[in-house]
Backbone of each chain as ProteinMPNN parsed JSONL, in Angstrom:
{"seq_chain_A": "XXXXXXXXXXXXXXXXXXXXXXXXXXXXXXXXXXXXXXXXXXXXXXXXXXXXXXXXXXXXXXXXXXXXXXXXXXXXXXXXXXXXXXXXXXXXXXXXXXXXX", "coords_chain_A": {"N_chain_A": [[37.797, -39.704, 30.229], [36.968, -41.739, 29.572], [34.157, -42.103, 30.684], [32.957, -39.883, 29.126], [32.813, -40.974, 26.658], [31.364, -43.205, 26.953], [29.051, -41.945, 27.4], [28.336, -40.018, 25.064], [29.586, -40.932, 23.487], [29.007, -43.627, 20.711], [27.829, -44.071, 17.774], [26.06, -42.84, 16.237], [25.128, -40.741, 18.63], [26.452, -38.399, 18.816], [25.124, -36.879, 16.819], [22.143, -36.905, 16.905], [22.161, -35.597, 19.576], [23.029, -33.169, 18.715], [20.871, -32.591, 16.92], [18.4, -32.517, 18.833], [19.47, -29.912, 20.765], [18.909, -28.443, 19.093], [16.098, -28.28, 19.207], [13.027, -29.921, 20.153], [12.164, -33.067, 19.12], [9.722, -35.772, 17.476], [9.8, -38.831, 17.485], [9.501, -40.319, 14.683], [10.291, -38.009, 13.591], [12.952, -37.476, 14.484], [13.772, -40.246, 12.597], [13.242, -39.728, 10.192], [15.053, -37.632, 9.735], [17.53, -38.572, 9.461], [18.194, -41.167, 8.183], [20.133, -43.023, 7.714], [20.194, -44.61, 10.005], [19.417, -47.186, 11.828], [15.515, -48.141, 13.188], [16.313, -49.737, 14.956], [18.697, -49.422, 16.055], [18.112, -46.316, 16.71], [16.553, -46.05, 18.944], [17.853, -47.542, 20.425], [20.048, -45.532, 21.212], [18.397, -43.988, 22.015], [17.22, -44.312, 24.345], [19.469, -44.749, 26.035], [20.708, -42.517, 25.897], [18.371, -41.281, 27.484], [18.696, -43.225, 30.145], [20.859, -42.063, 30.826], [20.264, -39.37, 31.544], [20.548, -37.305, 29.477], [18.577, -36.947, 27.784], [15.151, -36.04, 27.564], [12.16, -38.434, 27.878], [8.845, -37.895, 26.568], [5.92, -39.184, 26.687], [2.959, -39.029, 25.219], [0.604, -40.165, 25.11], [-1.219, -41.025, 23.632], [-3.288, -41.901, 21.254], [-2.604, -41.598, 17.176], [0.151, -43.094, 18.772], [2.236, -40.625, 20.768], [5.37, -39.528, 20.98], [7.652, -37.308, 22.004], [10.865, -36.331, 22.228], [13.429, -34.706, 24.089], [16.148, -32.081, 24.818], [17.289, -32.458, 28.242], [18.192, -30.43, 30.948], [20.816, -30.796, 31.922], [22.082, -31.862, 29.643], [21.85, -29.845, 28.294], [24.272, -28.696, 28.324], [26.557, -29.947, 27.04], [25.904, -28.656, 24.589], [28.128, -26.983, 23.793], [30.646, -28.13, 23.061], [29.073, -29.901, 21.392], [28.903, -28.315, 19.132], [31.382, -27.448, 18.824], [32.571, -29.986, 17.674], [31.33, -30.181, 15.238], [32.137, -27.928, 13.771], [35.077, -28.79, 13.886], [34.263, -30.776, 12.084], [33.827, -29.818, 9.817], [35.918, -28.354, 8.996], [37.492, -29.996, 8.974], [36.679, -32.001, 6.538], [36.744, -29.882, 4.899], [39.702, -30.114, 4.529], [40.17, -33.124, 3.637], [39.016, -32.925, 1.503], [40.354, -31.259, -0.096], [42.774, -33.104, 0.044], [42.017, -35.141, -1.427], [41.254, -34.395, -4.278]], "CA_chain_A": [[37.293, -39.803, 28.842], [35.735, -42.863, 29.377], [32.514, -41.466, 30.913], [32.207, -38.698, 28.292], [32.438, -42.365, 25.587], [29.783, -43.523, 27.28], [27.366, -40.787, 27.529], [27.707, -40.011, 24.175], [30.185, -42.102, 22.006], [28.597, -44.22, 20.074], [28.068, -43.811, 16.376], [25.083, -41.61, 16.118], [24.4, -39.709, 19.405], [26.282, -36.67, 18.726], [24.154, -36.316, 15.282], [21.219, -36.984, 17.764], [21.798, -34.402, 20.257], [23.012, -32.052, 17.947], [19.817, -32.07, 16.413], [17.824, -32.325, 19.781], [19.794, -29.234, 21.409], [17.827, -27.154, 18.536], [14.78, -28.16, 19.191], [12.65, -31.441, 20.512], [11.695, -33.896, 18.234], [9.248, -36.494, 17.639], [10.745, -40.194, 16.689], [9.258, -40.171, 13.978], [11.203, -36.783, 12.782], [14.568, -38.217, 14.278], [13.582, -41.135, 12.147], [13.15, -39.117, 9.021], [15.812, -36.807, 9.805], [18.832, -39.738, 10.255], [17.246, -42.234, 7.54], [20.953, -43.774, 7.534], [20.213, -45.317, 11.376], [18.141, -48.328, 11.732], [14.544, -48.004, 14.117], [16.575, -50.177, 16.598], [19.582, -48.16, 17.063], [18.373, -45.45, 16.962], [15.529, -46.579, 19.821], [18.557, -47.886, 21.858], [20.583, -44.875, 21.579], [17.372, -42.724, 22.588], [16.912, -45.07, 25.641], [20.328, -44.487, 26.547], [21.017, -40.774, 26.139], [16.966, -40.833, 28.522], [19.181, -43.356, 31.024], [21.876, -41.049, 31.473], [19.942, -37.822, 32.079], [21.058, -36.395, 28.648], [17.308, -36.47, 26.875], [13.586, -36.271, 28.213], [11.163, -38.832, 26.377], [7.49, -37.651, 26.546], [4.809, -40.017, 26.025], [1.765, -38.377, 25.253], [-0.349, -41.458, 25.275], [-2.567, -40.636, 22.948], [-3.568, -42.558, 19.538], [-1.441, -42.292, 17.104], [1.451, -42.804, 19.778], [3.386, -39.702, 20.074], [6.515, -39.734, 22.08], [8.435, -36.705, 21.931], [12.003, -36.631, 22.933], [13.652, -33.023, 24.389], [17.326, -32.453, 26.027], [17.229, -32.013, 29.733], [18.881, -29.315, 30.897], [22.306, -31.404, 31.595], [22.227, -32.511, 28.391], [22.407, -29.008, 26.773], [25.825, -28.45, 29.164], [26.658, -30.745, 25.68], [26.738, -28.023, 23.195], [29.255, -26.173, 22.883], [31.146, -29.696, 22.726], [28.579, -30.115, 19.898], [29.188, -27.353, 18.434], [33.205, -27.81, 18.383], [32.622, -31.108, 16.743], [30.465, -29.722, 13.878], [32.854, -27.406, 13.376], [35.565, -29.233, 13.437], [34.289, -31.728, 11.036], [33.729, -28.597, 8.527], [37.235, -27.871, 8.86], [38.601, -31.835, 8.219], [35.876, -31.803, 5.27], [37.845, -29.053, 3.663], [41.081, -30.604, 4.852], [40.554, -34.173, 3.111], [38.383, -32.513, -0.085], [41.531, -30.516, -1.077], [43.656, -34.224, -0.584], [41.678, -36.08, -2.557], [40.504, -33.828, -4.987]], "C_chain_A": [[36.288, -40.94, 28.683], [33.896, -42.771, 29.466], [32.186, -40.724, 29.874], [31.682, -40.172, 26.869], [31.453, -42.713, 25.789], [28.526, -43.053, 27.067], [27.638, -40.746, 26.189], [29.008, -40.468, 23.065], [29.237, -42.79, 21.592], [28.026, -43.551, 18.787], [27.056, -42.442, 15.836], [24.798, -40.695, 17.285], [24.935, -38.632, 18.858], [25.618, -35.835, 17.481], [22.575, -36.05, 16.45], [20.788, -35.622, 18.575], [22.295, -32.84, 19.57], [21.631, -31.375, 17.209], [18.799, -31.414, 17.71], [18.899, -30.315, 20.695], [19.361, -28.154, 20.568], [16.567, -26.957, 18.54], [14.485, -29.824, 19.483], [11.795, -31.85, 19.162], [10.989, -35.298, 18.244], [9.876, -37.593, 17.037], [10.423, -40.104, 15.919], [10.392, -38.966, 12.9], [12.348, -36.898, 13.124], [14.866, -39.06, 13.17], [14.341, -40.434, 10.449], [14.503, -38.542, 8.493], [17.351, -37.524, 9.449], [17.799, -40.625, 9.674], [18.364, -43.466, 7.51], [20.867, -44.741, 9.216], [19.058, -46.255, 11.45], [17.395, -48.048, 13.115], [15.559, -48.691, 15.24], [17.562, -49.632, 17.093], [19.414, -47.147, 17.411], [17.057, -44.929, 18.636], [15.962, -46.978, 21.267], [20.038, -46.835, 22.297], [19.853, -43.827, 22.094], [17.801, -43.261, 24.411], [18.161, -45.179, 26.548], [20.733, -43.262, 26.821], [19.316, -40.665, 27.557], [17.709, -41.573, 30.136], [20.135, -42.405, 31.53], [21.836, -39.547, 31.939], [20.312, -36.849, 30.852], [19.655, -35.816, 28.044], [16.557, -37.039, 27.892], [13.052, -36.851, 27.02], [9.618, -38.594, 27.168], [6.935, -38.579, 25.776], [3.668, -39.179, 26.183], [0.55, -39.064, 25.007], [-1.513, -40.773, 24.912], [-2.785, -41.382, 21.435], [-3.859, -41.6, 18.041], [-1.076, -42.291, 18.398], [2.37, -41.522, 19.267], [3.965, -39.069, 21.383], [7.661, -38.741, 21.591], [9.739, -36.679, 22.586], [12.736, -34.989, 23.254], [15.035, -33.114, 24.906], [16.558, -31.66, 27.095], [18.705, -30.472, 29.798], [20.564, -29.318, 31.118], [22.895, -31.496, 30.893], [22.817, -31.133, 27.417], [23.664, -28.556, 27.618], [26.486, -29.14, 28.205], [26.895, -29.765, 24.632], [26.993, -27.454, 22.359], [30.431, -27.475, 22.854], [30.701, -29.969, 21.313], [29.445, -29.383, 19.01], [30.35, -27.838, 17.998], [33.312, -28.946, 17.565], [32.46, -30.3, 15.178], [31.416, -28.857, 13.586], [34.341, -27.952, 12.886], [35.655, -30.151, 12.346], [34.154, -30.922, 10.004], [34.996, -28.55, 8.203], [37.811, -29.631, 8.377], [37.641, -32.446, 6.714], [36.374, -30.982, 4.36], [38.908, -29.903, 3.431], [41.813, -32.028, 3.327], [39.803, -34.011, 1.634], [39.534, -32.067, -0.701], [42.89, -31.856, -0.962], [43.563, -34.837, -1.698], [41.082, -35.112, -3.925], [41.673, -33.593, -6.168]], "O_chain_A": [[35.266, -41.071, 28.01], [32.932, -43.125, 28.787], [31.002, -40.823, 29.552], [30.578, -40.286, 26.337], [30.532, -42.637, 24.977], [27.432, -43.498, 26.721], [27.056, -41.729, 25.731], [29.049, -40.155, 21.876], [28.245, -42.546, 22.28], [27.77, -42.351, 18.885], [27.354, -41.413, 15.23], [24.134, -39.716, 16.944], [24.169, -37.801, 18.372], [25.595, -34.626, 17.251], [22.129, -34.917, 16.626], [19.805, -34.889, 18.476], [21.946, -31.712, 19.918], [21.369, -30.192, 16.992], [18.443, -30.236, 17.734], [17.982, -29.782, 21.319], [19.353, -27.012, 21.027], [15.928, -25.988, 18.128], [15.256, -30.747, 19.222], [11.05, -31.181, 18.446], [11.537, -36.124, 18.974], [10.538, -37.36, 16.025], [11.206, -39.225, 15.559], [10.999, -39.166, 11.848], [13.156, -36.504, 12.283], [15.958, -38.911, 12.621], [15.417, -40.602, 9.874], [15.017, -38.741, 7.392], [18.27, -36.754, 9.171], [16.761, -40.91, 10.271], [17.992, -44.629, 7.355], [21.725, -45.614, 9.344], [17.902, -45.982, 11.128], [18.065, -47.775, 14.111], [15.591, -48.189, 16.364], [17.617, -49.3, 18.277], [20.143, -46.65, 18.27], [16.871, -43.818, 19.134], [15.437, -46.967, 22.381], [20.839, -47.064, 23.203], [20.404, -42.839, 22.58], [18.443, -42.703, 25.302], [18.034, -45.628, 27.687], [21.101, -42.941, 27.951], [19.435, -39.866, 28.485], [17.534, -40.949, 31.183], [20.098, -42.027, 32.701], [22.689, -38.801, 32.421], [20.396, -35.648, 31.11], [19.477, -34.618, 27.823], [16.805, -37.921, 28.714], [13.127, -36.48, 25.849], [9.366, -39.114, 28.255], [7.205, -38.854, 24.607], [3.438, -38.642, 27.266], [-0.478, -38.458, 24.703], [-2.41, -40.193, 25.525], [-2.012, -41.002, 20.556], [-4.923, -41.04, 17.778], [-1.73, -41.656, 19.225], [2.939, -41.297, 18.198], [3.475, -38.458, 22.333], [8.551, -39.186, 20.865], [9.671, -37.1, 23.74], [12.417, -34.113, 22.45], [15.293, -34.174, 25.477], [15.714, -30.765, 27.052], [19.565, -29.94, 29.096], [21.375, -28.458, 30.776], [24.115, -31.347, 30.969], [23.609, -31.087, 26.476], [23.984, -27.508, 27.057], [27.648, -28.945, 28.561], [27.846, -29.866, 23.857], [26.715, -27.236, 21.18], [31.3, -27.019, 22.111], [31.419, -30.19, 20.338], [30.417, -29.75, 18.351], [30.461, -28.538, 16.991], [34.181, -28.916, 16.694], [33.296, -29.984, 14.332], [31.709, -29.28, 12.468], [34.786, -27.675, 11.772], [36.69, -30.391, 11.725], [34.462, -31.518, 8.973], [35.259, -28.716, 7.012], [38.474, -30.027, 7.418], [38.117, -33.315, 5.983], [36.46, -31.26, 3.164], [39.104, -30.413, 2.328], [42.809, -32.097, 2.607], [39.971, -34.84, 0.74], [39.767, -32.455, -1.845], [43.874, -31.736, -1.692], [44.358, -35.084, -2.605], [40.155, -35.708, -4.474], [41.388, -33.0, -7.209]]}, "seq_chain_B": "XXXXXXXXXXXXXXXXXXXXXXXXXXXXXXXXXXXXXXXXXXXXXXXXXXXXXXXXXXXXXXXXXXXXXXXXXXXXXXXXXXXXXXXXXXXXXXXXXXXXX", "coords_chain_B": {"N_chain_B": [[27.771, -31.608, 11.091], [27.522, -34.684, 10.463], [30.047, -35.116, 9.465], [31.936, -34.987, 11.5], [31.18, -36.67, 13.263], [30.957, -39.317, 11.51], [33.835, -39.84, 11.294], [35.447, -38.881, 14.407], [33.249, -40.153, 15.479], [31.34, -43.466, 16.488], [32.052, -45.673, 19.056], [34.251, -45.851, 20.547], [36.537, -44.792, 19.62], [37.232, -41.874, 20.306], [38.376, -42.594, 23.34], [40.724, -43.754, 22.029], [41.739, -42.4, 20.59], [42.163, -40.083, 22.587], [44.204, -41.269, 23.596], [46.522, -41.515, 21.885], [47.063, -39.179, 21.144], [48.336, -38.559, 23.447], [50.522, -40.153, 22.809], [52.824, -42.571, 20.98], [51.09, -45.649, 20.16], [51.803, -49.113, 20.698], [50.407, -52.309, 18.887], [49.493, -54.046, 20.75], [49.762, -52.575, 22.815], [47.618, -50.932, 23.204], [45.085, -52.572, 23.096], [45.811, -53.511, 25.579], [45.378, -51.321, 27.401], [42.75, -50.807, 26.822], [40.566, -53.456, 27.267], [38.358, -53.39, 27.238], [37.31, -53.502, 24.881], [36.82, -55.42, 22.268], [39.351, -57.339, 19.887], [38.696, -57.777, 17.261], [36.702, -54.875, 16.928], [38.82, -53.527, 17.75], [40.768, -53.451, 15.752], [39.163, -52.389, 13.606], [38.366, -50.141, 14.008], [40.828, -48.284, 14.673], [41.663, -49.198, 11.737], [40.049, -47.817, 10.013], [40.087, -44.779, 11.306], [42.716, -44.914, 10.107], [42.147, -44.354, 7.575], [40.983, -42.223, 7.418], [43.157, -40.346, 7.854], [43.496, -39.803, 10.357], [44.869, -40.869, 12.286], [48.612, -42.428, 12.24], [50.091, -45.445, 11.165], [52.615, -47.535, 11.178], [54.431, -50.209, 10.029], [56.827, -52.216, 11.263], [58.191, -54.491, 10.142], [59.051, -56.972, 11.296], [59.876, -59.958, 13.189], [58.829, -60.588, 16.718], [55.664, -59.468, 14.814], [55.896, -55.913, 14.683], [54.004, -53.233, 15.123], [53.069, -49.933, 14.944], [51.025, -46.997, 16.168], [50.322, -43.79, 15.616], [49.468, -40.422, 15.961], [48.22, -38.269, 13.465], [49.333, -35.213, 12.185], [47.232, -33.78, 11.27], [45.201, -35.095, 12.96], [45.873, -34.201, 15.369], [44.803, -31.687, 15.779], [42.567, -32.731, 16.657], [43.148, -32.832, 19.253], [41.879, -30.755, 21.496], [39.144, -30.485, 21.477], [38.822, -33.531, 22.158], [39.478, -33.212, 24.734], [38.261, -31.161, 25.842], [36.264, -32.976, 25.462], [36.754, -35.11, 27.59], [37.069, -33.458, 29.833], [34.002, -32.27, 29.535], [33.049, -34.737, 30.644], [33.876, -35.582, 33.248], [32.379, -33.779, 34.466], [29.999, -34.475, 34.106], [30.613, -37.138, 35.537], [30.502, -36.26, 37.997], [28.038, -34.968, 38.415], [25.989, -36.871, 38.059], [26.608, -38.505, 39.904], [26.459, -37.266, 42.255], [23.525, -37.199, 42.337], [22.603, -40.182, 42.521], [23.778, -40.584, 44.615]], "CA_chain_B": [[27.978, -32.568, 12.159], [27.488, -36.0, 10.414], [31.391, -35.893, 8.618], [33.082, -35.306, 12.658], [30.578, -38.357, 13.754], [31.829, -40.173, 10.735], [35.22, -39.54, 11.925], [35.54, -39.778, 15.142], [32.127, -41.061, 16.123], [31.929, -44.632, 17.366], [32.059, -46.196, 20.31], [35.798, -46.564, 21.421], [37.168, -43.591, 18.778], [37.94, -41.052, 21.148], [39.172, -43.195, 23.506], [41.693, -44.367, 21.038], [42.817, -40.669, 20.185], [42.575, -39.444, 23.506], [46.161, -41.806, 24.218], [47.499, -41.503, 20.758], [47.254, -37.593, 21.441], [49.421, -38.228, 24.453], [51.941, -40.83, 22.613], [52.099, -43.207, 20.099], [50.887, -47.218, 20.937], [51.901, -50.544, 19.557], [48.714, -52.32, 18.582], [49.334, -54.57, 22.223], [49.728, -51.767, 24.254], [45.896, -49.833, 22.661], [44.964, -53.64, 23.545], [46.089, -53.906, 27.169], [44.876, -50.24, 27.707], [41.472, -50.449, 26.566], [40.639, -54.697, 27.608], [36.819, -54.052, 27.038], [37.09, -53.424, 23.078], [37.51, -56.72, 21.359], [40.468, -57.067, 19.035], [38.34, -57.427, 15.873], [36.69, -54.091, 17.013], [39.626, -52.257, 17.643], [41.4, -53.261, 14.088], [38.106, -51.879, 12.603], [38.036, -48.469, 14.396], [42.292, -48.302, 13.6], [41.855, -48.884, 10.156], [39.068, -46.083, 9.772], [40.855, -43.722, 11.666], [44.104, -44.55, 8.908], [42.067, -44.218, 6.187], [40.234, -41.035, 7.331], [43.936, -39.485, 7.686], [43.249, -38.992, 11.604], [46.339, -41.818, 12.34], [49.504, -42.916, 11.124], [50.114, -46.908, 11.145], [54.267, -47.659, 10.797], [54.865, -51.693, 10.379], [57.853, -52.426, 11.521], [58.457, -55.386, 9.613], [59.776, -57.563, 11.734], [59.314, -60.81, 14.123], [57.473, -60.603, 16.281], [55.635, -58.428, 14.22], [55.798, -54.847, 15.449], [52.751, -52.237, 14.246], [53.038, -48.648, 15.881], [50.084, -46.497, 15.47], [50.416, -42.842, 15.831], [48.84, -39.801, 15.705], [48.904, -37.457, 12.485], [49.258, -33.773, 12.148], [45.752, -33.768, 11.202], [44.847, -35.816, 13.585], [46.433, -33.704, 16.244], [43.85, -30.983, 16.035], [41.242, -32.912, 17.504], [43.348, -32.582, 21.203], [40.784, -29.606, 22.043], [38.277, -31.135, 21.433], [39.293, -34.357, 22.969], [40.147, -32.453, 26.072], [36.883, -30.589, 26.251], [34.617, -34.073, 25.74], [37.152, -35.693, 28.777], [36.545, -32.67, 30.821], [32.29, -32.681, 29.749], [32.977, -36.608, 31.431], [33.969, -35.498, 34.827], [31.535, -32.645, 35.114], [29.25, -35.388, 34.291], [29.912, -38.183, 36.236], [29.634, -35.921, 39.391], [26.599, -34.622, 39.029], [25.182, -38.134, 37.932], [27.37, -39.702, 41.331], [25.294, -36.86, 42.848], [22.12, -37.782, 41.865], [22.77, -41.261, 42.7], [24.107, -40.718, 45.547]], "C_chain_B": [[28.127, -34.387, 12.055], [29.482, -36.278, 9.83], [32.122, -35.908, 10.494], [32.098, -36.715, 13.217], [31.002, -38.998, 12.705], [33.575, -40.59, 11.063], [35.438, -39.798, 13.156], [34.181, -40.587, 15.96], [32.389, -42.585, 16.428], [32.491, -44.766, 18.458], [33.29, -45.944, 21.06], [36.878, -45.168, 20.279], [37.776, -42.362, 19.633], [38.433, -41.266, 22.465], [40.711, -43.927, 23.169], [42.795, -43.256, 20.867], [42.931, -39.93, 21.265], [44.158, -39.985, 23.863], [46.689, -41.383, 23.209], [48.046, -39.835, 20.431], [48.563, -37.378, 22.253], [50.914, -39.01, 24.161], [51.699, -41.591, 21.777], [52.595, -44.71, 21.038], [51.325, -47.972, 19.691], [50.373, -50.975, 19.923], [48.521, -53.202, 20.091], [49.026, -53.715, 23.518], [48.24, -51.505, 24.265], [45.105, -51.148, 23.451], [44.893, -53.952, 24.907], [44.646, -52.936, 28.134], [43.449, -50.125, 27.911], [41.157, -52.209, 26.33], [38.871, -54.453, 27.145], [36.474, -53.624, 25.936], [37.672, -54.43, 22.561], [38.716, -56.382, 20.566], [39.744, -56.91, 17.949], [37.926, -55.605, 15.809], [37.708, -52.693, 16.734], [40.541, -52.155, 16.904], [40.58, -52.359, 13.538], [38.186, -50.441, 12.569], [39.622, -47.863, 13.896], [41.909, -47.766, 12.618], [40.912, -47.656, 9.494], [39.777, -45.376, 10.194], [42.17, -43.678, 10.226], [43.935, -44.046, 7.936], [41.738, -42.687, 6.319], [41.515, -39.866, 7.715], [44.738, -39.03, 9.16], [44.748, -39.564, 12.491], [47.079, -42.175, 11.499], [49.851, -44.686, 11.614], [51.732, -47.068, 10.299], [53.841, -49.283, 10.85], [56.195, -51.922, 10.227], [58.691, -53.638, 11.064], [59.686, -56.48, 10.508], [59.641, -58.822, 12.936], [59.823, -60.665, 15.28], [56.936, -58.992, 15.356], [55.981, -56.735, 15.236], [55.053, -53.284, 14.921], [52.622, -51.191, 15.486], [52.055, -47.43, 15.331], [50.216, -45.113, 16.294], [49.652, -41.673, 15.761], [49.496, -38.285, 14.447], [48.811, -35.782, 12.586], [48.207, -33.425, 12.653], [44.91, -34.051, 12.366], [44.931, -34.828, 15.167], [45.37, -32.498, 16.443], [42.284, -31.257, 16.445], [41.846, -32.694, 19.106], [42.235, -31.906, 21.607], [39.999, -29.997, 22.386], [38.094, -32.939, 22.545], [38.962, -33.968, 24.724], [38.768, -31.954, 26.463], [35.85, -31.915, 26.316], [35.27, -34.861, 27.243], [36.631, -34.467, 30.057], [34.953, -32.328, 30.987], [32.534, -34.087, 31.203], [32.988, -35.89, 32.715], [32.622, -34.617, 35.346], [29.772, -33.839, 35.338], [28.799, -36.645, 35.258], [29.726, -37.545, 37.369], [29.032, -35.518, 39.398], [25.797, -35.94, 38.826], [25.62, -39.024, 39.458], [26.39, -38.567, 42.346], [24.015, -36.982, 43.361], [21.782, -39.096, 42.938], [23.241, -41.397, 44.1], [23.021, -40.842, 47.403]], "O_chain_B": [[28.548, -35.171, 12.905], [30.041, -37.375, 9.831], [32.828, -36.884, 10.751], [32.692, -37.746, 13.535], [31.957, -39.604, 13.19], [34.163, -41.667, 10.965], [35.679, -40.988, 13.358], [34.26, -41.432, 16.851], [33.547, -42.961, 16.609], [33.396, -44.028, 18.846], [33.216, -45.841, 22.285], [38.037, -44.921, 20.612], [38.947, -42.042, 19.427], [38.97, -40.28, 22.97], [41.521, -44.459, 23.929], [44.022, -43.196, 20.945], [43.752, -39.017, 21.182], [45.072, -39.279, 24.291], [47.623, -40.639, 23.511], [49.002, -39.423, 19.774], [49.48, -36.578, 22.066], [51.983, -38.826, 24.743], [50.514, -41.677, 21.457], [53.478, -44.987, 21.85], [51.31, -47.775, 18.476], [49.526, -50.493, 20.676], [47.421, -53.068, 20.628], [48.453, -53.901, 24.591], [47.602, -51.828, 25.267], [44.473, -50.816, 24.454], [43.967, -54.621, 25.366], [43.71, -53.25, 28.869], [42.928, -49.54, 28.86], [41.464, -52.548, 25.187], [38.237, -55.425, 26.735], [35.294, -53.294, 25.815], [38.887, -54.465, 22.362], [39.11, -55.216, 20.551], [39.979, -55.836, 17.395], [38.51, -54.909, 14.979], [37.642, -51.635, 16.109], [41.284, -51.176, 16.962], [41.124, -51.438, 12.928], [38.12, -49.688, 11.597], [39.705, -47.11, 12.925], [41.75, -46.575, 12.349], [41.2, -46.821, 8.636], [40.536, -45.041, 9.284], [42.442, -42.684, 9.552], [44.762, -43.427, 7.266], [42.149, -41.915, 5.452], [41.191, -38.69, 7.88], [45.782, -38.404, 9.342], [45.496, -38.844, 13.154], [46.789, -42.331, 10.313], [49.719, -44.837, 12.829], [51.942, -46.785, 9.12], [52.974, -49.625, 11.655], [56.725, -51.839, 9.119], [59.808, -53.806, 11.554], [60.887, -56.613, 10.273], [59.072, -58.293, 13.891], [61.048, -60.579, 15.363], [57.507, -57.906, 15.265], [56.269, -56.738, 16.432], [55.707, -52.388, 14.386], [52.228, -51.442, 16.625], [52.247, -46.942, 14.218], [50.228, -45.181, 17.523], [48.63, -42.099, 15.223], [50.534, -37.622, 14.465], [47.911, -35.344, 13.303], [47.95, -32.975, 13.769], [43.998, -33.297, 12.704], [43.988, -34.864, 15.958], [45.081, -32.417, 17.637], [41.29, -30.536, 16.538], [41.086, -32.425, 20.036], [41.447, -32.64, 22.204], [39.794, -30.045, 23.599], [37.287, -33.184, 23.441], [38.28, -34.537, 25.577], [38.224, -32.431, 27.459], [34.849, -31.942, 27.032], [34.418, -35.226, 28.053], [35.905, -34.741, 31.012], [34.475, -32.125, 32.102], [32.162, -34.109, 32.377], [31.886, -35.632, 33.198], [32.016, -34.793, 36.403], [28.91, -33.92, 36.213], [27.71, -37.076, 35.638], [28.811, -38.016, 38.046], [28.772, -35.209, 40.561], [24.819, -36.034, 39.567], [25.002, -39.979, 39.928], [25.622, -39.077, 43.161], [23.576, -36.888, 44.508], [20.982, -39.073, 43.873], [23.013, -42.458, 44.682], [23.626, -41.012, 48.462]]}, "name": "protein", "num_of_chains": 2, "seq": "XXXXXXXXXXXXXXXXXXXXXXXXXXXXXXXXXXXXXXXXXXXXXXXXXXXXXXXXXXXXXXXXXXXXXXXXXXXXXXXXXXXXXXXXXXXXXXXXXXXXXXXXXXXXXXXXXXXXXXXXXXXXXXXXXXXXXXXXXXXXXXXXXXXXXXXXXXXXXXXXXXXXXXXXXXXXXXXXXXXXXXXXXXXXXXXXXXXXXXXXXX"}
C-alpha cells in the first residue's frame, strides 16, 4: 500500500489524474480546472506523478510557454482505480447527505 | 471525484485505513506502524477521517490514557477499493524496479 501512497496519495493527484486520464491538459487548464490547489502544489504534484512514470509533460518551447501534460500509458493502468474512487465518493456523498440532512 | 479525495485523499489516509480495515489500533500502535508520519500529522488525518464518519475513536478513559480507533461500517466499504489501490502498488513498483533495473 505504501507504494500505491506514494504514487498517488497525496491530496490532489487522484483529482489530477482523473482529469488527465480524459484527456491532456495544459497547466494552465489544470490550473483553472482545480482553482482550490495552489500554483506550487499543484507544480510539485505534476513533477511527481512525471517522476514516477504516471504523466508525460510536453514542453513545446514556444512563446507563450506551453507545457502540456498527458498520462503515459502506465499511468492509465490507474483508472479503473479512478474510477472506483469517483464512484465511491458518489455513493458516501449520498451516504453522509441523508445523515446530516 | 473531488468528495472521495476529500475523504480519503491525503498523504497517509489510506495507509491508515488499509490497517484499521484489518483491525482496530490504539493511537501508539498507528504510531509505531507508520514512524514516517509525524504525530501532529497523524492526529490531523484521525480526526478528519472521525468527522467524515470513515472511523470510530473509543476513549477509554483511563491512565495511561487509552484511545482505540476503529473502523466504521461506513468506513468498511472502502476495503475494495483499498485492496485494489495496494494491489495497483505492486503492479507498480515492478514495472518501475524493472525499468530501473
Amino acid at each position: 500500500m505504501e507504494v500505491a501512497n506514494r504514487v498517488f496519495g497525496g491530496k490532489w493527484k487522484p483529482g489530477i489524474l482523473f482529469r488527465l486520464v480524459e484527456r491532456s491538459y495544459r497547466f494552465g487548464e489544470l490550473k483553472r480546472d482545480m482553482p482550490w490547489i495552489s500554483e506550487r502544489v499543484l507544480i510539485r504534484q505534476l513533477k511527481e506523478l512525471v517522476e514516477d512514470g504516471i504523466v508525460h509533460r510536453e514542453d513545446h518551447r514556444q512563446v507563450p510557454p506551453r507545457v502540456v501534460y498527458s498520462i503515459t500509458e502506465h499511468g492509465r493502468t490507474l483508472a479503473p482505480l479512478l474510477k472506483s474512487m469517483a464512484d465511491w465518493g458518489d455513493l458516501h456523498f449520498e451516504a453522509t447527505t441523508r445523515c446530516t440532512s
